[in-house]
C-alpha positions as CSV (number, residue, x, y, z in Angstrom):
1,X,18.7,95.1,184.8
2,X,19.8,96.3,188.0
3,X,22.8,98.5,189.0
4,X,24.9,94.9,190.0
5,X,24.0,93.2,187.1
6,X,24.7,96.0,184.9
7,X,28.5,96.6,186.8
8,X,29.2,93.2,186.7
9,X,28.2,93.3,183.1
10,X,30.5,96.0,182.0
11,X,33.3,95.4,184.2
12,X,33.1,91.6,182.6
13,X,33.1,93.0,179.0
14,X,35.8,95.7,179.3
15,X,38.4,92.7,181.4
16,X,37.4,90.5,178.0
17,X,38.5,93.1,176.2
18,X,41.5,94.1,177.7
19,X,42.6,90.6,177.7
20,X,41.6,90.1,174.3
21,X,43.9,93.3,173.0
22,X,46.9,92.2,174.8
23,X,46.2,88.1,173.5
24,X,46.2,89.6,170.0
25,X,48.8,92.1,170.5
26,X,50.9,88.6,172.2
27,X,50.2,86.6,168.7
28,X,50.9,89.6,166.7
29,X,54.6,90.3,168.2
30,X,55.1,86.4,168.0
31,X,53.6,86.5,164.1
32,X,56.6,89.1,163.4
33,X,59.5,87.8,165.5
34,X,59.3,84.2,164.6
35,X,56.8,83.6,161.5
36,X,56.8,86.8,159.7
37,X,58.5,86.1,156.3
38,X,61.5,88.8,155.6
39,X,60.8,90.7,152.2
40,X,62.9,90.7,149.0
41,X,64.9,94.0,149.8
42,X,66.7,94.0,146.0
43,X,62.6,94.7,145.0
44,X,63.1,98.1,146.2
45,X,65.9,98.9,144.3
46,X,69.7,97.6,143.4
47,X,71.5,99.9,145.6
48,X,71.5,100.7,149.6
49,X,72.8,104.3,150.8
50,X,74.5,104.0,154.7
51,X,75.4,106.6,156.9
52,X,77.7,106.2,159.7
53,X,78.6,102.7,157.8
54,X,82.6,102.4,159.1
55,X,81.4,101.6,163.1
56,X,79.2,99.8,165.3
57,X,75.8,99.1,163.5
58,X,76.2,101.0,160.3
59,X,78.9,99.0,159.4
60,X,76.7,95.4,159.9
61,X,74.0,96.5,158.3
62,X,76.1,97.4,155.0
63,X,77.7,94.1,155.7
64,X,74.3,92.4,156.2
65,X,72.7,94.2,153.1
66,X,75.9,93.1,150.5
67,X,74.7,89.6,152.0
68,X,71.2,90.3,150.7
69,X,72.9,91.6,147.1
70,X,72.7,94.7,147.2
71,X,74.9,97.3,146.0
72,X,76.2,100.0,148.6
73,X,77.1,103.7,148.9
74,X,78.8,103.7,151.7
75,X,78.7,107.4,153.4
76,X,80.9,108.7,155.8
77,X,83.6,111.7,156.7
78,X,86.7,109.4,157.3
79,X,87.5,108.7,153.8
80,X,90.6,106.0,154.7
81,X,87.9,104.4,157.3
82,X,85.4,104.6,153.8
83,X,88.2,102.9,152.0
84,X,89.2,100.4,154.6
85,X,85.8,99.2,154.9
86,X,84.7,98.6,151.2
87,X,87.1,96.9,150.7
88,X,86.8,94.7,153.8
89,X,83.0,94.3,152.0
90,X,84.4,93.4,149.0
91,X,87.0,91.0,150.6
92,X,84.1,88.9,152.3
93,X,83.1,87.1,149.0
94,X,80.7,89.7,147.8
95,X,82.0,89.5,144.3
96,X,79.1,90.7,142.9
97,X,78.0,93.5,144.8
98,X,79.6,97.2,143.9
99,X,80.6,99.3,146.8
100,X,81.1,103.3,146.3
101,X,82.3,105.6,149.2
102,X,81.0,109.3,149.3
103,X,83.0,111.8,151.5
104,X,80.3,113.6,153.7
105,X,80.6,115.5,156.8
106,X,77.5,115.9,158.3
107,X,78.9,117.9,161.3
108,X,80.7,120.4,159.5
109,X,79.0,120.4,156.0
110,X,75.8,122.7,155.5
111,X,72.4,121.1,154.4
112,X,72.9,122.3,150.9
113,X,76.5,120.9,150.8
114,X,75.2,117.4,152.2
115,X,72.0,117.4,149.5
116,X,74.2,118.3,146.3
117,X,77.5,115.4,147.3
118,X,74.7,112.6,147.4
119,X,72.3,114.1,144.8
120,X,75.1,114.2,142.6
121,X,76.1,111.0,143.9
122,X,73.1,108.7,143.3
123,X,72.0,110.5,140.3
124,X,72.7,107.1,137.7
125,X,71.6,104.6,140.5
126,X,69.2,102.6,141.6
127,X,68.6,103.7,145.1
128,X,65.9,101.2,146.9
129,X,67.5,101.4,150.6
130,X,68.6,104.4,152.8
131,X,70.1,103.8,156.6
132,X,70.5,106.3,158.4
133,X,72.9,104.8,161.7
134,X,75.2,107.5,162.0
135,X,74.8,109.1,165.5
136,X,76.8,110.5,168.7
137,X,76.4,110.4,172.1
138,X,77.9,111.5,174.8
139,X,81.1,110.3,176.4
140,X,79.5,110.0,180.1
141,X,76.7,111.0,181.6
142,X,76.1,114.6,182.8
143,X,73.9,117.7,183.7
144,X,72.4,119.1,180.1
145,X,74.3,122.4,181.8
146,X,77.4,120.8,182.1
147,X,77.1,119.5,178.4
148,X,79.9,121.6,176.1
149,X,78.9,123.2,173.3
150,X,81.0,121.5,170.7
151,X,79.5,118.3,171.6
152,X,75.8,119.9,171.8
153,X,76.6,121.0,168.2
154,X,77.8,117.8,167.2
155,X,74.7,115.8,168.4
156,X,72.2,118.1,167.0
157,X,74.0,118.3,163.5
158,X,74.8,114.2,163.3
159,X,71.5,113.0,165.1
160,X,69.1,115.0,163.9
161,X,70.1,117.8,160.9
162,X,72.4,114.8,159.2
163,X,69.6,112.5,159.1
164,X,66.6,115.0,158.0
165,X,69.1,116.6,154.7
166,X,70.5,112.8,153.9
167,X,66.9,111.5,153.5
168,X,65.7,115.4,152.1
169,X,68.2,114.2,149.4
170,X,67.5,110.9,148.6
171,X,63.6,110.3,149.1
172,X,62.6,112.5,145.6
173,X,64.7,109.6,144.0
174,X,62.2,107.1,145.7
175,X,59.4,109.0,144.8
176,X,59.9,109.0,141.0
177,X,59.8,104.9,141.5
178,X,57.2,104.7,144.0
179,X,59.2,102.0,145.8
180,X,61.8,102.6,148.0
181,X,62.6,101.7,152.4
182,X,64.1,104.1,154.8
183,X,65.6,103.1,158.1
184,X,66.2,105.5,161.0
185,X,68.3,103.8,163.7
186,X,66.7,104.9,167.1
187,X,67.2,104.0,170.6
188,X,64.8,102.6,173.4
189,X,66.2,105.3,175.5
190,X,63.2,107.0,174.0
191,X,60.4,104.2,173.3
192,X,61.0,101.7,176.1
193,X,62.0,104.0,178.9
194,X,59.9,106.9,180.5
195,X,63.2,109.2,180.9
196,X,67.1,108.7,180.3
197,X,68.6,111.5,182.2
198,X,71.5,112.9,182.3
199,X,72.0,111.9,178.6
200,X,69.1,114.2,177.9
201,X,70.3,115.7,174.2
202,X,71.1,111.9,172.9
203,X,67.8,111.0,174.0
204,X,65.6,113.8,173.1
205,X,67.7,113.9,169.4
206,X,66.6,110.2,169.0
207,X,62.8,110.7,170.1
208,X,63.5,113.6,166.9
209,X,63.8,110.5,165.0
210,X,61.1,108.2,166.3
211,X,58.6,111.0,165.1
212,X,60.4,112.1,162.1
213,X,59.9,108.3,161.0
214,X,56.3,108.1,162.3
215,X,55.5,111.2,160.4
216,X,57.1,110.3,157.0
217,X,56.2,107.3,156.8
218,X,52.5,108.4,156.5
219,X,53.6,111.1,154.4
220,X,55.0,108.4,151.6
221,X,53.2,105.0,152.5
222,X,50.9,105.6,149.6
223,X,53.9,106.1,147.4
224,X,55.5,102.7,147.9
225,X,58.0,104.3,150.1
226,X,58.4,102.6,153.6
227,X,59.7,104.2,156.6
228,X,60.7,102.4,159.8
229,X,62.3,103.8,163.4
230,X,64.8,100.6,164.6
231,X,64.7,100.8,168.2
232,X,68.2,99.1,169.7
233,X,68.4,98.7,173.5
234,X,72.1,98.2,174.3
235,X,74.3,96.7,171.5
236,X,77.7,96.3,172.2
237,X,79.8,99.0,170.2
238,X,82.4,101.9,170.2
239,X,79.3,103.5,171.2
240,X,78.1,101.8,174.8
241,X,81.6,100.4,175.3
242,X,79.4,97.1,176.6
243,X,80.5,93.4,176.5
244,X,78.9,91.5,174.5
245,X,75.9,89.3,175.9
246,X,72.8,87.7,175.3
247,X,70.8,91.2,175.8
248,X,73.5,93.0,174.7
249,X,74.3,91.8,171.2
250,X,77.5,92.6,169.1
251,X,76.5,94.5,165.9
252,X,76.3,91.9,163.5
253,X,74.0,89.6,165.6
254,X,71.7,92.6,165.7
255,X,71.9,93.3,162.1
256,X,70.9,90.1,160.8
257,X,67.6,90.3,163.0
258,X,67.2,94.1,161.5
259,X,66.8,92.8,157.9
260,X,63.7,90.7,158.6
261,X,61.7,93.8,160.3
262,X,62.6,96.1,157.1
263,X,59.4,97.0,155.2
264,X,56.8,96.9,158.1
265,X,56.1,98.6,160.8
266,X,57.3,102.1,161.8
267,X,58.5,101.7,164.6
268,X,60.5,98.6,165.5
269,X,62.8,96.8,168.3
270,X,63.9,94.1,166.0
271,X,66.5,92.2,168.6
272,X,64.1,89.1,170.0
273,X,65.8,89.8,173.6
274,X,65.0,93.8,173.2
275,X,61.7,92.8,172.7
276,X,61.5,90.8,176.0
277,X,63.5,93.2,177.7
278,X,60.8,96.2,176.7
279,X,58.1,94.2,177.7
280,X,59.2,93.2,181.6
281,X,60.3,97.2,181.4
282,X,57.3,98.5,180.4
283,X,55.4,96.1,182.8
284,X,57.4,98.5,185.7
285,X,55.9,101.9,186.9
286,X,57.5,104.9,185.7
287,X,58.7,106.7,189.0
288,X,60.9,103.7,189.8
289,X,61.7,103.5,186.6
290,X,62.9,107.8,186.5
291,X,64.9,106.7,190.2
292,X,66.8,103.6,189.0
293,X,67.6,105.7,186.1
294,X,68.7,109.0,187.7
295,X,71.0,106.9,190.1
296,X,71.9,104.6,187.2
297,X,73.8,107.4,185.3
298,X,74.8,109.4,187.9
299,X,77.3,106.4,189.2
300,X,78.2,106.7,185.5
301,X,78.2,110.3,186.0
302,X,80.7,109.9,188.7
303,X,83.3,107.4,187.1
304,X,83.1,109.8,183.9
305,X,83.9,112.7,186.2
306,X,87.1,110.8,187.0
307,X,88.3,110.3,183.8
308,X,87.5,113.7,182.5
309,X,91.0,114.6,181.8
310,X,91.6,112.5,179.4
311,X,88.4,112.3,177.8
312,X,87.2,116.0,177.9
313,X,86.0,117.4,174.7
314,X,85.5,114.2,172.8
315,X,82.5,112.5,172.0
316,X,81.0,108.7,171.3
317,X,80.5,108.8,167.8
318,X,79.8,106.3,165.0
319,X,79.5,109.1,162.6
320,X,82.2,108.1,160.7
Protein backbone atom coordinates (compact mmCIF):
# COMPACT_ATOMS: atom_id res chain seq x y z
CA UNK A 1 0.00 0.00 0.00
CA UNK A 2 1.39 3.24 -0.87
CA UNK A 3 1.68 6.51 1.09
CA UNK A 4 -1.93 7.86 -0.72
CA UNK A 5 -3.61 4.82 -0.27
CA UNK A 6 -2.64 4.48 3.19
CA UNK A 7 -3.72 8.56 3.95
CA UNK A 8 -6.78 8.23 2.30
CA UNK A 9 -7.29 5.12 4.30
CA UNK A 10 -6.86 6.59 7.64
CA UNK A 11 -8.18 9.94 7.06
CA UNK A 12 -11.46 7.83 5.79
CA UNK A 13 -11.59 5.75 8.91
CA UNK A 14 -10.96 8.45 11.55
CA UNK A 15 -13.97 10.96 9.54
CA UNK A 16 -16.20 7.45 9.97
CA UNK A 17 -15.45 7.62 13.22
CA UNK A 18 -15.82 10.93 14.20
CA UNK A 19 -19.12 10.94 12.56
CA UNK A 20 -20.01 7.86 14.04
CA UNK A 21 -19.40 9.31 17.89
CA UNK A 22 -21.31 12.34 17.34
CA UNK A 23 -24.45 10.09 15.41
CA UNK A 24 -24.39 8.01 18.59
CA UNK A 25 -23.83 10.72 20.90
CA UNK A 26 -27.09 12.56 18.65
CA UNK A 27 -29.39 9.29 19.46
CA UNK A 28 -28.15 9.09 22.83
CA UNK A 29 -29.23 12.88 23.90
CA UNK A 30 -32.51 12.18 21.95
CA UNK A 31 -32.90 8.52 23.95
CA UNK A 32 -32.78 10.70 27.27
CA UNK A 33 -34.74 13.89 26.36
CA UNK A 34 -37.60 12.34 24.67
CA UNK A 35 -37.75 8.38 25.24
CA UNK A 36 -35.89 7.85 28.44
CA UNK A 37 -38.47 6.56 31.00
CA UNK A 38 -38.32 8.88 34.42
CA UNK A 39 -37.59 6.46 37.46
CA UNK A 40 -39.77 5.78 40.48
CA UNK A 41 -38.14 8.55 42.89
CA UNK A 42 -40.38 7.15 46.20
CA UNK A 43 -37.90 3.79 45.47
CA UNK A 44 -35.14 5.76 46.96
CA UNK A 45 -36.78 6.54 49.94
CA UNK A 46 -40.20 8.39 51.40
CA UNK A 47 -38.69 11.63 52.15
CA UNK A 48 -36.81 14.50 50.02
CA UNK A 49 -34.42 17.09 51.91
CA UNK A 50 -34.32 20.83 49.91
CA UNK A 51 -32.20 23.52 50.48
CA UNK A 52 -32.80 27.00 49.37
CA UNK A 53 -36.61 25.51 48.92
CA UNK A 54 -38.62 29.09 49.60
CA UNK A 55 -37.30 30.80 46.01
CA UNK A 56 -36.69 30.37 42.46
CA UNK A 57 -35.91 26.55 41.68
CA UNK A 58 -35.72 25.13 45.16
CA UNK A 59 -39.04 25.89 45.74
CA UNK A 60 -40.44 23.90 42.29
CA UNK A 61 -38.58 21.19 42.76
CA UNK A 62 -40.16 20.68 46.46
CA UNK A 63 -43.37 21.44 44.69
CA UNK A 64 -42.61 18.99 41.80
CA UNK A 65 -41.34 16.24 44.25
CA UNK A 66 -44.76 16.51 46.74
CA UNK A 67 -46.26 15.86 43.08
CA UNK A 68 -44.22 12.69 42.85
CA UNK A 69 -45.36 11.69 46.70
CA UNK A 70 -42.81 12.30 48.47
CA UNK A 71 -42.45 13.71 51.83
CA UNK A 72 -40.31 16.93 52.28
CA UNK A 73 -37.93 18.59 54.73
CA UNK A 74 -37.89 21.76 53.60
CA UNK A 75 -34.53 23.69 54.68
CA UNK A 76 -34.00 27.13 54.87
CA UNK A 77 -32.92 30.33 57.30
CA UNK A 78 -36.18 32.35 56.83
CA UNK A 79 -38.30 30.41 59.11
CA UNK A 80 -41.87 32.56 58.23
CA UNK A 81 -40.73 32.02 54.38
CA UNK A 82 -40.31 27.94 55.65
CA UNK A 83 -43.79 28.38 57.05
CA UNK A 84 -45.35 30.25 54.24
CA UNK A 85 -44.27 27.78 51.84
CA UNK A 86 -45.31 24.37 53.51
CA UNK A 87 -48.14 25.32 53.84
CA UNK A 88 -48.58 26.71 50.25
CA UNK A 89 -47.36 22.73 49.56
CA UNK A 90 -49.76 21.46 51.64
CA UNK A 91 -52.58 23.79 50.23
CA UNK A 92 -52.00 22.53 46.58
CA UNK A 93 -53.91 19.14 47.22
CA UNK A 94 -50.91 17.21 48.54
CA UNK A 95 -53.00 15.71 51.34
CA UNK A 96 -50.87 12.96 51.68
CA UNK A 97 -47.49 14.22 51.70
CA UNK A 98 -45.87 15.51 55.19
CA UNK A 99 -43.88 18.67 54.93
CA UNK A 100 -41.31 19.60 57.95
CA UNK A 101 -39.32 22.91 57.96
CA UNK A 102 -35.68 22.91 59.56
CA UNK A 103 -34.19 26.44 60.53
CA UNK A 104 -30.58 26.39 58.99
CA UNK A 105 -28.28 29.13 58.17
CA UNK A 106 -25.76 28.05 56.09
CA UNK A 107 -24.06 31.54 55.90
CA UNK A 108 -23.76 32.14 59.41
CA UNK A 109 -23.99 28.63 60.99
CA UNK A 110 -20.57 26.58 61.31
CA UNK A 111 -20.19 23.02 59.61
CA UNK A 112 -20.76 21.24 62.85
CA UNK A 113 -23.86 23.45 63.58
CA UNK A 114 -25.29 22.66 60.04
CA UNK A 115 -24.43 18.62 60.42
CA UNK A 116 -25.96 18.20 64.05
CA UNK A 117 -29.69 20.52 63.05
CA UNK A 118 -30.28 17.95 60.04
CA UNK A 119 -28.59 14.84 61.67
CA UNK A 120 -30.77 15.40 64.36
CA UNK A 121 -33.41 16.28 62.06
CA UNK A 122 -33.68 13.24 59.73
CA UNK A 123 -32.69 10.81 62.31
CA UNK A 124 -36.49 8.78 62.25
CA UNK A 125 -36.83 9.32 58.42
CA UNK A 126 -36.68 7.88 55.38
CA UNK A 127 -34.40 10.14 53.50
CA UNK A 128 -34.12 8.90 49.59
CA UNK A 129 -33.70 12.48 47.98
CA UNK A 130 -31.37 15.48 48.84
CA UNK A 131 -31.36 18.94 46.64
CA UNK A 132 -29.12 21.09 47.14
CA UNK A 133 -30.55 24.64 45.12
CA UNK A 134 -29.66 27.04 47.53
CA UNK A 135 -27.08 29.48 46.06
CA UNK A 136 -26.11 33.35 45.58
CA UNK A 137 -24.89 35.39 43.16
CA UNK A 138 -24.05 38.48 42.69
CA UNK A 139 -26.22 41.50 42.29
CA UNK A 140 -24.30 42.86 38.94
CA UNK A 141 -21.50 42.18 37.35
CA UNK A 142 -18.05 43.36 38.51
CA UNK A 143 -14.15 43.08 38.76
CA UNK A 144 -13.36 39.97 41.35
CA UNK A 145 -11.44 43.23 43.10
CA UNK A 146 -14.29 45.17 43.24
CA UNK A 147 -16.32 42.23 44.81
CA UNK A 148 -17.04 43.10 48.81
CA UNK A 149 -16.12 40.88 51.20
CA UNK A 150 -19.45 40.19 52.80
CA UNK A 151 -20.77 39.01 49.56
CA UNK A 152 -17.36 36.93 48.81
CA UNK A 153 -18.13 35.29 52.24
CA UNK A 154 -21.65 34.76 51.51
CA UNK A 155 -21.04 32.92 48.12
CA UNK A 156 -18.34 30.69 49.32
CA UNK A 157 -20.31 29.66 52.59
CA UNK A 158 -23.99 29.16 50.60
CA UNK A 159 -22.49 27.79 47.22
CA UNK A 160 -19.92 25.78 48.19
CA UNK A 161 -19.41 25.07 52.28
CA UNK A 162 -23.43 24.84 52.58
CA UNK A 163 -23.66 22.27 50.03
CA UNK A 164 -20.44 20.04 50.92
CA UNK A 165 -21.71 19.94 55.22
CA UNK A 166 -25.70 19.48 54.07
CA UNK A 167 -24.72 16.45 51.95
CA UNK A 168 -21.61 15.48 54.69
CA UNK A 169 -24.76 15.16 56.89
CA UNK A 170 -27.18 13.34 55.09
CA UNK A 171 -25.27 10.88 52.66
CA UNK A 172 -24.14 8.24 55.90
CA UNK A 173 -28.05 7.98 56.08
CA UNK A 174 -28.04 6.81 52.38
CA UNK A 175 -25.23 4.66 52.87
CA UNK A 176 -26.72 2.45 55.62
CA UNK A 177 -29.62 1.81 52.75
CA UNK A 178 -27.52 1.64 49.84
CA UNK A 179 -30.11 3.64 47.87
CA UNK A 180 -30.49 7.08 47.94
CA UNK A 181 -30.15 10.39 44.76
CA UNK A 182 -28.40 13.62 45.39
CA UNK A 183 -28.86 16.66 43.20
CA UNK A 184 -26.46 19.65 43.06
CA UNK A 185 -28.04 22.49 41.15
CA UNK A 186 -25.26 23.88 38.83
CA UNK A 187 -25.08 26.45 36.15
CA UNK A 188 -23.88 26.36 32.44
CA UNK A 189 -21.93 29.29 33.30
CA UNK A 190 -19.43 26.67 34.05
CA UNK A 191 -20.25 23.59 31.51
CA UNK A 192 -21.55 25.29 28.47
CA UNK A 193 -19.44 28.40 28.42
CA UNK A 194 -15.59 28.68 28.22
CA UNK A 195 -15.52 31.83 30.79
CA UNK A 196 -18.28 34.01 32.59
CA UNK A 197 -16.32 36.96 33.69
CA UNK A 198 -16.89 39.39 35.69
CA UNK A 199 -19.19 37.05 37.77
CA UNK A 200 -15.98 35.06 38.44
CA UNK A 201 -16.78 33.72 42.33
CA UNK A 202 -20.52 32.58 41.21
CA UNK A 203 -18.97 30.77 38.54
CA UNK A 204 -15.93 29.26 39.76
CA UNK A 205 -18.22 28.29 43.21
CA UNK A 206 -20.55 26.30 40.75
CA UNK A 207 -17.66 24.50 38.64
CA UNK A 208 -16.84 23.56 42.82
CA UNK A 209 -20.04 21.80 42.38
CA UNK A 210 -19.86 20.22 38.93
CA UNK A 211 -16.70 18.35 40.29
CA UNK A 212 -17.86 17.73 43.74
CA UNK A 213 -20.84 15.80 41.96
CA UNK A 214 -18.56 14.12 39.36
CA UNK A 215 -16.30 12.99 42.19
CA UNK A 216 -19.02 11.62 44.63
CA UNK A 217 -20.82 10.14 42.52
CA UNK A 218 -18.06 7.58 41.70
CA UNK A 219 -17.24 7.58 45.27
CA UNK A 220 -21.05 6.04 46.06
CA UNK A 221 -22.32 4.65 42.67
CA UNK A 222 -21.47 1.15 43.93
CA UNK A 223 -23.55 1.90 46.92
CA UNK A 224 -26.80 2.61 45.26
CA UNK A 225 -26.38 6.27 45.86
CA UNK A 226 -26.68 8.44 42.73
CA UNK A 227 -25.25 11.78 42.29
CA UNK A 228 -26.18 14.23 39.53
CA UNK A 229 -24.82 18.08 38.66
CA UNK A 230 -28.25 19.92 37.00
CA UNK A 231 -26.86 22.37 34.73
CA UNK A 232 -29.64 25.39 34.26
CA UNK A 233 -28.84 27.99 31.59
CA UNK A 234 -31.08 31.04 32.39
CA UNK A 235 -34.32 30.40 34.30
CA UNK A 236 -36.37 33.14 35.09
CA UNK A 237 -36.01 33.86 38.96
CA UNK A 238 -35.35 36.39 41.87
CA UNK A 239 -32.05 35.23 40.79
CA UNK A 240 -31.52 36.43 36.94
CA UNK A 241 -34.35 38.93 37.26
CA UNK A 242 -35.22 37.45 33.37
CA UNK A 243 -38.71 37.37 31.72
CA UNK A 244 -39.92 34.46 31.15
CA UNK A 245 -39.38 32.74 27.57
CA UNK A 246 -39.08 29.83 25.61
CA UNK A 247 -35.15 29.60 26.60
CA UNK A 248 -35.61 31.09 29.60
CA UNK A 249 -38.17 29.05 31.56
CA UNK A 250 -40.04 30.02 34.80
CA UNK A 251 -39.02 27.60 37.61
CA UNK A 252 -41.70 25.25 37.50
CA UNK A 253 -41.46 24.54 33.75
CA UNK A 254 -37.82 23.69 34.48
CA UNK A 255 -38.60 21.52 37.42
CA UNK A 256 -40.92 19.27 35.87
CA UNK A 257 -38.14 18.49 33.07
CA UNK A 258 -35.59 18.04 36.17
CA UNK A 259 -37.50 15.07 37.65
CA UNK A 260 -37.13 12.88 34.55
CA UNK A 261 -33.10 13.23 34.39
CA UNK A 262 -32.91 12.33 38.30
CA UNK A 263 -31.01 9.04 38.72
CA UNK A 264 -28.70 9.02 35.57
CA UNK A 265 -26.09 10.83 34.53
CA UNK A 266 -23.79 13.09 36.53
CA UNK A 267 -23.93 15.79 34.96
CA UNK A 268 -27.04 17.05 33.39
CA UNK A 269 -28.86 20.16 31.38
CA UNK A 270 -32.27 18.79 31.80
CA UNK A 271 -34.33 21.95 30.01
CA UNK A 272 -34.81 20.50 26.18
CA UNK A 273 -34.07 24.20 25.02
CA UNK A 274 -30.77 24.33 27.29
CA UNK A 275 -29.78 21.44 25.54
CA UNK A 276 -30.15 23.12 22.08
CA UNK A 277 -28.88 26.13 23.31
CA UNK A 278 -25.47 24.31 24.65
CA UNK A 279 -25.09 22.65 21.55
CA UNK A 280 -25.24 25.77 18.82
CA UNK A 281 -22.91 27.35 21.92
CA UNK A 282 -20.49 24.82 22.04
CA UNK A 283 -20.44 24.62 18.14
CA UNK A 284 -18.84 28.57 18.59
CA UNK A 285 -15.01 29.09 19.14
CA UNK A 286 -14.01 30.08 22.47
CA UNK A 287 -12.29 33.52 21.93
CA UNK A 288 -15.55 34.95 20.51
CA UNK A 289 -17.16 33.26 22.94
CA UNK A 290 -14.61 35.04 26.11
CA UNK A 291 -15.39 38.71 23.90
CA UNK A 292 -19.14 38.48 23.65
CA UNK A 293 -18.99 37.61 27.17
CA UNK A 294 -16.54 40.17 28.60
CA UNK A 295 -18.66 42.92 26.74
CA UNK A 296 -21.87 41.11 27.66
CA UNK A 297 -21.41 41.75 31.40
CA UNK A 298 -19.61 44.73 31.33
CA UNK A 299 -22.86 46.62 29.76
CA UNK A 300 -24.37 44.82 32.83
CA UNK A 301 -21.42 46.05 34.70
CA UNK A 302 -22.26 49.53 33.78
CA UNK A 303 -26.14 49.71 34.43
CA UNK A 304 -25.24 47.94 37.94
CA UNK A 305 -22.75 50.71 38.55
CA UNK A 306 -25.70 53.01 38.24
CA UNK A 307 -27.82 51.57 40.51
CA UNK A 308 -25.20 50.96 43.12
CA UNK A 309 -26.71 53.07 45.72
CA UNK A 310 -29.47 51.46 46.23
CA UNK A 311 -28.29 48.02 45.84
CA UNK A 312 -24.83 48.12 47.48
CA UNK A 313 -24.10 45.46 49.97
CA UNK A 314 -26.87 43.10 48.93
CA UNK A 315 -26.71 40.08 47.19
CA UNK A 316 -28.96 37.66 44.67
CA UNK A 317 -29.81 34.93 46.78
CA UNK A 318 -32.20 32.00 46.83
CA UNK A 319 -30.64 30.79 50.03
CA UNK A 320 -33.62 31.22 51.86
Amino acid sequence: MDYTHFFLLATTTLGFISISKSLFNFLVWIYATLIRPTKHLKDYGSWAIITGSTDGIGKSMALELAANGLNLLLLGRNPLKLEATSKEIVDKHFTNVQVKYLVVDLQNNSGDEIMKKIEEAIADLDVGILVNAAGVAYPYARYFHEVDLDLMDTIIKVNIEGTTWVTKAVIPSMIKKKKGAIINIGSGSTVVLPSYPLVTLYAASKSYLAMFSACTNLEYKHQGIDIQCQVPLFVSTKMTRMKASLFVPTPDVYSKTCMKWIGYEKLAVPYFFHSLQSFVIRAIPDVLLDSYMLNYFLYWRKRGLVKDSQIKGTSNSEAN
